[in-house]
Steps between C-alpha positions, in 0.01 A plus 500: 500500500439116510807446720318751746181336508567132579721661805184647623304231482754253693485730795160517586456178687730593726378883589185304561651291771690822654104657498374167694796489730452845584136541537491142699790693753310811536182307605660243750712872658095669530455212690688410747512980567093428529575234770783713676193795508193372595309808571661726202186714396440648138318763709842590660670638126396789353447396122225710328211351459509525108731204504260280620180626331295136490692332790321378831792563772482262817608619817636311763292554866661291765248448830662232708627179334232578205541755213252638298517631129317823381493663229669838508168668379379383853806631701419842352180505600544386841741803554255743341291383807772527712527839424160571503477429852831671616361865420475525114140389512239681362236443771182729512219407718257783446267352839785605724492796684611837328846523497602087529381393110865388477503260768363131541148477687651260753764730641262860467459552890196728495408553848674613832404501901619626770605168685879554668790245374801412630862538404570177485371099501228385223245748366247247528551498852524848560086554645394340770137628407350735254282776615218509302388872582664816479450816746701815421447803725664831437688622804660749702676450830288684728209262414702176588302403800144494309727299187643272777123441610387452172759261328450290840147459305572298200636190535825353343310424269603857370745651398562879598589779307606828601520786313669813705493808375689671815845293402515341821495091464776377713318641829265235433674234637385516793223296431565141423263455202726800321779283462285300252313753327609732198574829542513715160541898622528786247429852751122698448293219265171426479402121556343500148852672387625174641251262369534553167886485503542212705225265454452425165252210462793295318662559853185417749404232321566207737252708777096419453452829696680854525399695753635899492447649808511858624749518842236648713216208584386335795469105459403426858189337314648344221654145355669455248441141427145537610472796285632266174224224586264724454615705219522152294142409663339862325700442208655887521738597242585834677446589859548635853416442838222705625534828712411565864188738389631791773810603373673595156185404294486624209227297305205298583603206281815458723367527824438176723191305524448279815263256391684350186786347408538720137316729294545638137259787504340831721298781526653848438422914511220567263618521165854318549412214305419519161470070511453296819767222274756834500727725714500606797121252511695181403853348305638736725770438812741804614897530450581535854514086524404296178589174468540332124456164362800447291259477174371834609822643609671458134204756374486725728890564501485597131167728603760705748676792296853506559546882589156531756615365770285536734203335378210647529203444269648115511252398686201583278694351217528141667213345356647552126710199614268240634165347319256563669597784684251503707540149661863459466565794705388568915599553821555213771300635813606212748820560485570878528778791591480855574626779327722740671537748346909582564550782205861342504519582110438829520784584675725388274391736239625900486458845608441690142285831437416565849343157534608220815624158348186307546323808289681401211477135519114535551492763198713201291255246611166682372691612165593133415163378558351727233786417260417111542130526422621740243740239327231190550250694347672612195687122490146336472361729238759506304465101492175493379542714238727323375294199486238714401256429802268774624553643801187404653542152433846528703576473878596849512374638817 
Protein backbone atom coordinates (compact mmCIF):
# COMPACT_ATOMS: atom_id res chain seq x y z
CA UNK A 1 0.00 0.00 0.00
CA UNK A 2 2.90 2.49 0.75
CA UNK A 3 4.79 1.41 -2.37
CA UNK A 4 1.49 2.49 -4.26
CA UNK A 5 1.15 5.75 -2.80
CA UNK A 6 4.53 7.50 -3.21
CA UNK A 7 4.07 6.29 -7.10
CA UNK A 8 1.04 8.40 -7.18
CA UNK A 9 2.27 11.18 -5.80
CA UNK A 10 5.53 11.38 -8.18
CA UNK A 11 3.25 11.53 -11.14
CA UNK A 12 1.21 14.34 -10.59
CA UNK A 13 3.50 17.12 -11.60
CA UNK A 14 3.74 15.87 -14.70
CA UNK A 15 -0.20 15.17 -15.62
CA UNK A 16 -0.30 18.79 -14.60
CA UNK A 17 2.02 19.89 -17.33
CA UNK A 18 0.18 17.44 -19.98
CA UNK A 19 -3.25 19.56 -18.63
CA UNK A 20 -1.30 23.05 -19.35
CA UNK A 21 0.16 21.86 -22.60
CA UNK A 22 -3.07 20.79 -23.70
CA UNK A 23 -5.39 23.44 -22.65
CA UNK A 24 -2.62 26.20 -23.85
CA UNK A 25 -2.92 24.10 -27.60
CA UNK A 26 -6.58 24.05 -27.65
CA UNK A 27 -6.75 27.86 -27.03
CA UNK A 28 -3.97 29.05 -29.52
CA UNK A 29 -6.11 26.20 -32.37
CA UNK A 30 -9.71 28.46 -31.30
CA UNK A 31 -7.71 31.10 -32.38
CA UNK A 32 -6.17 31.20 -35.22
CA UNK A 33 -10.20 28.89 -36.63
CA UNK A 34 -11.80 32.42 -35.14
CA UNK A 35 -9.41 34.38 -37.46
CA UNK A 36 -9.85 31.91 -40.52
CA UNK A 37 -13.97 32.69 -39.83
CA UNK A 38 -14.63 36.04 -39.26
CA UNK A 39 -18.30 36.16 -39.62
CA UNK A 40 -19.07 32.54 -37.92
CA UNK A 41 -22.45 33.32 -36.06
CA UNK A 42 -23.68 31.48 -32.79
CA UNK A 43 -27.05 32.35 -34.36
CA UNK A 44 -26.12 30.01 -37.31
CA UNK A 45 -26.03 26.46 -34.83
CA UNK A 46 -28.88 25.11 -33.54
CA UNK A 47 -27.95 24.46 -29.75
CA UNK A 48 -31.03 24.70 -27.42
CA UNK A 49 -31.29 27.45 -25.67
CA UNK A 50 -31.09 25.62 -22.19
CA UNK A 51 -27.37 25.45 -22.70
CA UNK A 52 -26.92 28.88 -22.47
CA UNK A 53 -29.54 29.90 -19.86
CA UNK A 54 -27.56 33.27 -18.39
CA UNK A 55 -25.39 33.93 -21.51
CA UNK A 56 -25.62 37.29 -23.60
CA UNK A 57 -24.84 35.93 -27.32
CA UNK A 58 -23.22 38.63 -29.74
CA UNK A 59 -23.93 38.53 -33.22
CA UNK A 60 -21.86 39.61 -35.84
CA UNK A 61 -23.76 42.41 -38.40
CA UNK A 62 -21.39 43.41 -41.11
CA UNK A 63 -22.60 46.94 -43.00
CA UNK A 64 -19.67 47.99 -45.11
CA UNK A 65 -16.14 48.02 -43.62
CA UNK A 66 -17.96 48.37 -40.00
CA UNK A 67 -19.62 45.55 -37.98
CA UNK A 68 -21.92 45.82 -35.37
CA UNK A 69 -22.60 43.46 -32.29
CA UNK A 70 -26.18 42.65 -31.00
CA UNK A 71 -27.34 40.72 -28.77
CA UNK A 72 -29.28 37.73 -30.05
CA UNK A 73 -32.36 38.82 -27.89
CA UNK A 74 -32.34 41.82 -30.41
CA UNK A 75 -31.99 39.70 -33.65
CA UNK A 76 -35.16 37.90 -32.53
CA UNK A 77 -37.01 40.68 -32.16
CA UNK A 78 -36.12 42.38 -35.24
CA UNK A 79 -37.43 39.24 -37.16
CA UNK A 80 -40.64 39.13 -35.13
CA UNK A 81 -41.05 42.58 -36.89
CA UNK A 82 -40.01 41.30 -39.93
CA UNK A 83 -42.65 39.02 -39.88
CA UNK A 84 -45.07 41.20 -38.66
CA UNK A 85 -44.92 43.22 -41.63
CA UNK A 86 -44.69 40.35 -44.28
CA UNK A 87 -48.43 39.15 -43.57
CA UNK A 88 -48.42 37.59 -40.01
CA UNK A 89 -49.43 40.90 -38.51
CA UNK A 90 -52.21 41.33 -36.51
CA UNK A 91 -53.39 44.72 -37.80
CA UNK A 92 -57.02 45.95 -37.00
CA UNK A 93 -57.95 49.44 -37.70
CA UNK A 94 -61.57 49.56 -36.69
CA UNK A 95 -61.88 53.48 -38.59
CA UNK A 96 -61.44 51.75 -41.92
CA UNK A 97 -64.15 51.05 -44.01
CA UNK A 98 -66.23 47.75 -43.42
CA UNK A 99 -64.56 45.04 -44.82
CA UNK A 100 -60.58 46.54 -44.84
CA UNK A 101 -59.96 46.35 -40.68
CA UNK A 102 -57.05 44.12 -41.75
CA UNK A 103 -55.25 46.47 -43.81
CA UNK A 104 -52.92 49.58 -43.06
CA UNK A 105 -54.79 53.10 -43.30
CA UNK A 106 -52.20 54.28 -45.81
CA UNK A 107 -52.84 51.71 -48.50
CA UNK A 108 -57.11 51.48 -47.81
CA UNK A 109 -58.12 53.15 -51.26
CA UNK A 110 -61.65 54.20 -50.35
CA UNK A 111 -62.91 56.08 -53.21
CA UNK A 112 -63.23 55.59 -57.08
CA UNK A 113 -64.12 57.98 -60.32
CA UNK A 114 -64.79 57.57 -63.43
CA UNK A 115 -61.61 59.29 -65.00
CA UNK A 116 -60.19 56.90 -68.12
CA UNK A 117 -56.38 55.53 -67.74
CA UNK A 118 -54.15 54.29 -69.98
CA UNK A 119 -52.45 51.00 -70.62
CA UNK A 120 -49.35 52.09 -70.26
CA UNK A 121 -46.67 55.14 -69.13
CA UNK A 122 -46.91 56.59 -65.35
CA UNK A 123 -50.23 56.64 -63.51
CA UNK A 124 -49.49 59.96 -62.36
CA UNK A 125 -49.51 61.06 -65.74
CA UNK A 126 -52.36 59.33 -66.92
CA UNK A 127 -55.16 62.73 -66.66
CA UNK A 128 -54.64 65.49 -68.43
CA UNK A 129 -57.56 67.15 -66.34
CA UNK A 130 -60.11 66.01 -63.89
CA UNK A 131 -63.71 66.68 -64.48
CA UNK A 132 -65.11 67.90 -61.58
CA UNK A 133 -68.90 67.15 -62.45
CA UNK A 134 -70.67 64.19 -63.42
CA UNK A 135 -73.81 63.96 -65.93
CA UNK A 136 -75.31 60.49 -66.52
CA UNK A 137 -78.35 60.26 -68.81
CA UNK A 138 -80.19 57.05 -69.41
CA UNK A 139 -80.49 56.30 -73.10
CA UNK A 140 -81.91 54.65 -75.95
CA UNK A 141 -80.85 54.99 -79.55
CA UNK A 142 -83.74 56.57 -81.06
CA UNK A 143 -83.22 59.61 -78.74
CA UNK A 144 -79.49 60.16 -79.84
CA UNK A 145 -80.01 63.40 -81.61
CA UNK A 146 -81.69 65.28 -78.45
CA UNK A 147 -78.50 63.32 -76.22
CA UNK A 148 -76.07 64.60 -78.93
CA UNK A 149 -77.69 68.18 -78.33
CA UNK A 150 -77.60 67.89 -74.84
CA UNK A 151 -74.05 66.48 -73.95
CA UNK A 152 -72.86 69.37 -76.49
CA UNK A 153 -74.23 71.39 -73.26
CA UNK A 154 -71.87 70.64 -70.52
CA UNK A 155 -68.57 71.39 -70.90
CA UNK A 156 -65.45 69.07 -70.54
CA UNK A 157 -65.62 69.92 -67.58
CA UNK A 158 -67.96 66.76 -67.37
CA UNK A 159 -67.81 63.72 -67.67
CA UNK A 160 -70.76 61.70 -69.39
CA UNK A 161 -72.45 58.78 -68.44
CA UNK A 162 -74.73 56.71 -70.29
CA UNK A 163 -76.85 54.29 -69.13
CA UNK A 164 -78.77 52.26 -72.15
CA UNK A 165 -81.28 50.19 -71.47
CA UNK A 166 -81.99 49.22 -75.34
CA UNK A 167 -78.32 47.31 -75.51
CA UNK A 168 -77.20 49.38 -78.22
CA UNK A 169 -73.75 51.38 -77.23
CA UNK A 170 -71.44 50.87 -80.07
CA UNK A 171 -73.90 52.87 -82.53
CA UNK A 172 -72.87 55.71 -80.57
CA UNK A 173 -69.82 56.36 -82.09
CA UNK A 174 -70.84 58.38 -84.31
CA UNK A 175 -70.55 61.20 -82.25
CA UNK A 176 -67.11 62.26 -81.26
CA UNK A 177 -67.73 63.01 -77.55
CA UNK A 178 -68.88 59.03 -77.30
CA UNK A 179 -65.53 57.91 -77.73
CA UNK A 180 -64.77 59.51 -74.32
CA UNK A 181 -67.74 58.86 -72.41
CA UNK A 182 -68.83 55.58 -70.48
CA UNK A 183 -71.23 53.50 -71.67
CA UNK A 184 -72.66 50.86 -68.98
CA UNK A 185 -75.90 49.00 -70.87
CA UNK A 186 -77.92 46.24 -69.15
CA UNK A 187 -81.49 45.99 -71.68
CA UNK A 188 -85.12 47.56 -70.01
CA UNK A 189 -83.65 49.57 -66.62
CA UNK A 190 -84.77 52.32 -65.00
CA UNK A 191 -82.17 55.25 -64.52
CA UNK A 192 -82.69 54.95 -60.72
CA UNK A 193 -82.14 50.96 -61.37
CA UNK A 194 -78.87 52.31 -62.63
CA UNK A 195 -78.08 54.85 -60.09
CA UNK A 196 -78.04 52.93 -57.30
CA UNK A 197 -75.85 50.14 -58.84
CA UNK A 198 -73.39 52.18 -60.41
CA UNK A 199 -72.84 55.27 -58.53
CA UNK A 200 -72.17 54.61 -55.19
CA UNK A 201 -71.02 57.80 -53.41
CA UNK A 202 -67.57 55.91 -52.61
CA UNK A 203 -67.52 55.89 -56.54
CA UNK A 204 -68.74 59.71 -57.40
CA UNK A 205 -66.83 61.06 -54.98
CA UNK A 206 -64.24 63.09 -56.92
CA UNK A 207 -67.56 65.01 -58.76
CA UNK A 208 -69.00 68.25 -56.59
CA UNK A 209 -72.19 67.72 -58.69
CA UNK A 210 -74.23 64.64 -60.19
CA UNK A 211 -76.64 65.44 -62.38
CA UNK A 212 -79.27 62.33 -63.46
CA UNK A 213 -81.08 63.25 -66.27
CA UNK A 214 -84.14 61.82 -68.00
CA UNK A 215 -83.27 61.31 -72.10
CA UNK A 216 -86.12 63.40 -73.20
CA UNK A 217 -85.26 67.39 -72.37
CA UNK A 218 -84.76 70.32 -74.32
CA UNK A 219 -81.57 72.44 -73.21
CA UNK A 220 -81.79 75.04 -75.94
CA UNK A 221 -81.91 77.43 -72.76
CA UNK A 222 -79.56 75.96 -70.59
CA UNK A 223 -75.62 76.06 -69.35
CA UNK A 224 -74.11 73.97 -67.67
CA UNK A 225 -71.34 75.98 -66.22
CA UNK A 226 -73.65 78.89 -65.85
CA UNK A 227 -76.09 76.65 -64.25
CA UNK A 228 -73.12 75.52 -61.48
CA UNK A 229 -72.36 79.37 -60.71
CA UNK A 230 -75.46 79.77 -59.71
CA UNK A 231 -76.30 76.67 -57.95
CA UNK A 232 -73.08 77.44 -55.63
CA UNK A 233 -74.38 81.27 -55.53
CA UNK A 234 -78.12 79.86 -53.87
CA UNK A 235 -76.30 77.45 -51.94
CA UNK A 236 -78.74 74.37 -53.36
CA UNK A 237 -78.04 71.01 -52.13
CA UNK A 238 -80.56 69.38 -54.59
CA UNK A 239 -81.92 70.83 -57.75
CA UNK A 240 -83.12 71.25 -61.34
CA UNK A 241 -83.40 73.59 -63.98
CA UNK A 242 -86.71 75.12 -64.32
CA UNK A 243 -89.48 74.05 -66.88
CA UNK A 244 -90.83 75.91 -69.91
CA UNK A 245 -94.41 76.53 -68.04
CA UNK A 246 -96.40 75.19 -71.47
CA UNK A 247 -95.49 71.81 -71.73
CA UNK A 248 -95.04 68.59 -69.46
CA UNK A 249 -95.74 70.57 -66.19
CA UNK A 250 -96.59 68.81 -63.70
CA UNK A 251 -96.16 71.08 -60.53
CA UNK A 252 -96.13 74.67 -59.78
CA UNK A 253 -92.90 74.51 -57.76
CA UNK A 254 -91.07 73.32 -60.97
CA UNK A 255 -92.30 75.53 -63.41
CA UNK A 256 -90.11 78.61 -64.67
CA UNK A 257 -90.15 82.02 -63.34
CA UNK A 258 -88.86 84.88 -65.64
CA UNK A 259 -87.97 87.46 -63.32
CA UNK A 260 -85.45 85.55 -60.99
CA UNK A 261 -82.55 83.82 -61.06
CA UNK A 262 -83.86 80.87 -58.28
CA UNK A 263 -86.58 80.19 -56.03
CA UNK A 264 -87.17 77.62 -53.16
CA UNK A 265 -90.87 77.94 -52.68
CA UNK A 266 -94.71 78.34 -54.55
CA UNK A 267 -98.17 78.50 -54.42
CA UNK A 268 -100.23 75.29 -55.01
CA UNK A 269 -104.13 73.76 -55.44
CA UNK A 270 -105.98 74.51 -52.29
CA UNK A 271 -105.21 72.12 -49.76
CA UNK A 272 -101.83 70.63 -51.35
CA UNK A 273 -99.72 71.95 -48.79
CA UNK A 274 -100.01 71.04 -45.42
CA UNK A 275 -96.56 73.54 -44.73
CA UNK A 276 -95.39 76.29 -47.11
CA UNK A 277 -91.42 74.79 -45.70
CA UNK A 278 -92.86 71.15 -47.24
CA UNK A 279 -93.73 69.19 -50.44
CA UNK A 280 -94.90 69.89 -53.28
CA UNK A 281 -94.85 74.04 -51.49
CA UNK A 282 -91.04 73.83 -50.89
CA UNK A 283 -87.70 71.18 -50.30
CA UNK A 284 -89.15 69.88 -53.25
CA UNK A 285 -87.47 69.49 -57.05
CA UNK A 286 -88.84 66.60 -59.52
CA UNK A 287 -86.92 63.27 -60.71
CA UNK A 288 -87.11 63.97 -64.28
CA UNK A 289 -83.57 66.12 -63.91
CA UNK A 290 -82.08 66.55 -60.29
CA UNK A 291 -78.83 67.44 -59.85
CA UNK A 292 -76.87 66.44 -56.35
CA UNK A 293 -74.15 67.94 -54.40
CA UNK A 294 -71.91 65.10 -53.63
CA UNK A 295 -72.71 65.65 -49.69
CA UNK A 296 -76.31 65.33 -50.68
CA UNK A 297 -75.88 62.65 -53.18
CA UNK A 298 -74.29 60.06 -50.49
CA UNK A 299 -77.90 60.40 -48.57
CA UNK A 300 -80.07 60.30 -50.93
CA UNK A 301 -78.52 57.06 -52.59
CA UNK A 302 -79.09 55.13 -49.35
CA UNK A 303 -82.88 56.85 -49.30
CA UNK A 304 -83.44 54.89 -52.91
CA UNK A 305 -84.76 51.21 -52.22
CA UNK A 306 -82.98 48.79 -54.17
CA UNK A 307 -86.02 46.84 -55.76
CA UNK A 308 -88.35 50.31 -56.75
CA UNK A 309 -86.86 51.29 -59.44
CA UNK A 310 -88.52 53.69 -60.74
CA UNK A 311 -88.61 56.25 -58.19
CA UNK A 312 -91.42 57.76 -57.53
CA UNK A 313 -92.33 59.30 -54.17
CA UNK A 314 -88.31 60.24 -54.26
CA UNK A 315 -88.95 63.39 -54.79
CA UNK A 316 -91.04 64.26 -51.71
CA UNK A 317 -88.50 62.40 -49.70
CA UNK A 318 -85.48 64.76 -50.76
CA UNK A 319 -85.58 67.10 -48.07
CA UNK A 320 -84.90 64.16 -45.36
CA UNK A 321 -81.35 64.64 -46.76
CA UNK A 322 -80.53 68.28 -46.64
CA UNK A 323 -80.87 70.81 -43.42
CA UNK A 324 -82.85 73.01 -44.07
CA UNK A 325 -84.89 71.58 -46.56
CA UNK A 326 -86.43 74.28 -47.44
CA UNK A 327 -83.42 76.49 -48.51
CA UNK A 328 -81.10 73.85 -49.59
CA UNK A 329 -83.41 72.70 -52.16
CA UNK A 330 -84.96 74.93 -55.57
CA UNK A 331 -85.17 75.26 -58.95
CA UNK A 332 -82.71 77.48 -61.16
CA UNK A 333 -85.20 79.58 -63.41
CA UNK A 334 -82.44 81.33 -65.61
CA UNK A 335 -81.21 78.57 -66.86
CA UNK A 336 -84.04 76.20 -67.98
CA UNK A 337 -85.09 73.00 -70.37
CA UNK A 338 -88.25 71.62 -71.51
CA UNK A 339 -89.76 68.51 -70.89
CA UNK A 340 -90.74 66.33 -73.70
CA UNK A 341 -92.49 64.11 -72.84
CA UNK A 342 -91.05 60.91 -75.18
CA UNK A 343 -92.88 57.84 -73.16
CA UNK A 344 -89.62 55.98 -74.39
CA UNK A 345 -89.86 53.79 -71.07
CA UNK A 346 -92.97 52.62 -71.51
CA UNK A 347 -92.32 50.80 -74.36
CA UNK A 348 -89.97 48.77 -73.05
CA UNK A 349 -92.29 47.26 -70.63
CA UNK A 350 -94.98 44.18 -71.62
CA UNK A 351 -98.19 43.16 -72.97
CA UNK A 352 -99.78 41.11 -69.79
CA UNK A 353 -103.65 40.73 -68.88
CA UNK A 354 -104.97 42.48 -71.80
CA UNK A 355 -102.95 45.57 -70.95
CA UNK A 356 -100.32 47.54 -73.78
CA UNK A 357 -96.64 47.76 -72.38
CA UNK A 358 -96.74 51.29 -71.24
CA UNK A 359 -100.08 50.13 -69.10
CA UNK A 360 -98.02 48.09 -67.06
CA UNK A 361 -95.09 50.23 -66.57
CA UNK A 362 -97.50 53.13 -65.54
CA UNK A 363 -99.48 50.56 -63.19
CA UNK A 364 -95.63 49.66 -61.69
CA UNK A 365 -94.91 53.27 -61.31
CA UNK A 366 -98.11 54.27 -59.11
CA UNK A 367 -97.72 50.86 -57.03
CA UNK A 368 -94.06 51.71 -56.05
CA UNK A 369 -94.89 55.10 -55.04
CA UNK A 370 -97.35 53.91 -52.39
CA UNK A 371 -94.91 51.21 -51.23
CA UNK A 372 -92.12 54.02 -50.67
CA UNK A 373 -94.25 56.31 -48.52
CA UNK A 374 -95.38 53.09 -47.07
CA UNK A 375 -91.75 51.93 -46.06
CA UNK A 376 -90.63 55.75 -44.95
CA UNK A 377 -93.45 55.97 -42.87
CA UNK A 378 -93.20 52.82 -40.98
CA UNK A 379 -89.01 53.35 -41.04
CA UNK A 380 -89.50 56.72 -39.12
CA UNK A 381 -91.93 55.46 -36.55
CA UNK A 382 -90.42 52.69 -35.83
CA UNK A 383 -87.24 54.99 -34.99
CA UNK A 384 -88.81 56.94 -32.59
CA UNK A 385 -90.15 54.41 -30.72
CA UNK A 386 -87.33 53.12 -30.23
CA UNK A 387 -85.89 56.16 -28.80
CA UNK A 388 -89.00 56.57 -27.20
CA UNK A 389 -89.98 60.04 -28.84
CA UNK A 390 -93.64 60.85 -29.46
CA UNK A 391 -94.83 60.98 -32.61
CA UNK A 392 -95.84 64.45 -32.60
CA UNK A 393 -92.63 65.67 -31.62
CA UNK A 394 -91.20 63.80 -34.88
CA UNK A 395 -90.91 64.95 -38.55
CA UNK A 396 -93.34 62.48 -39.59
CA UNK A 397 -95.46 64.03 -42.17
Amino acid sequence: MGILSRSAVSRKPNETMRLIVTTFVGVVLGFFIGVSFPTLSLTKLNLPSSIFPSMDLLHVRESGDEKTWLPVNSISSRSTEAQNVTGTSKIWVPSNPRGAERLPPQIVAAESDFYLRRLWGNPSEDLKSKPQYLVTFTVGYDQRMNIDAAVKKFSGNFTILLFHYDGRTTEWDEFEWSKQAIHVSIRKQTKWWYAKRFLHPAIVAQYDYIFIWDEDLGVEHFNAEEYIKLVRKHGLEISQPGLEPNKGLTWQMTKRRGDREVHKETDEKPGWCSDPHLPPCAAFVEIMAPVFSRDAWRCVWHLIQNDLVHGWGLDFALRKCVEPAHEKIGVVDSQWIVHQTVPSLGSQGEAQDGKKPWQGVRERCRKEWTMFQDRLSKAEIQYFKAMEIGISNSTVH
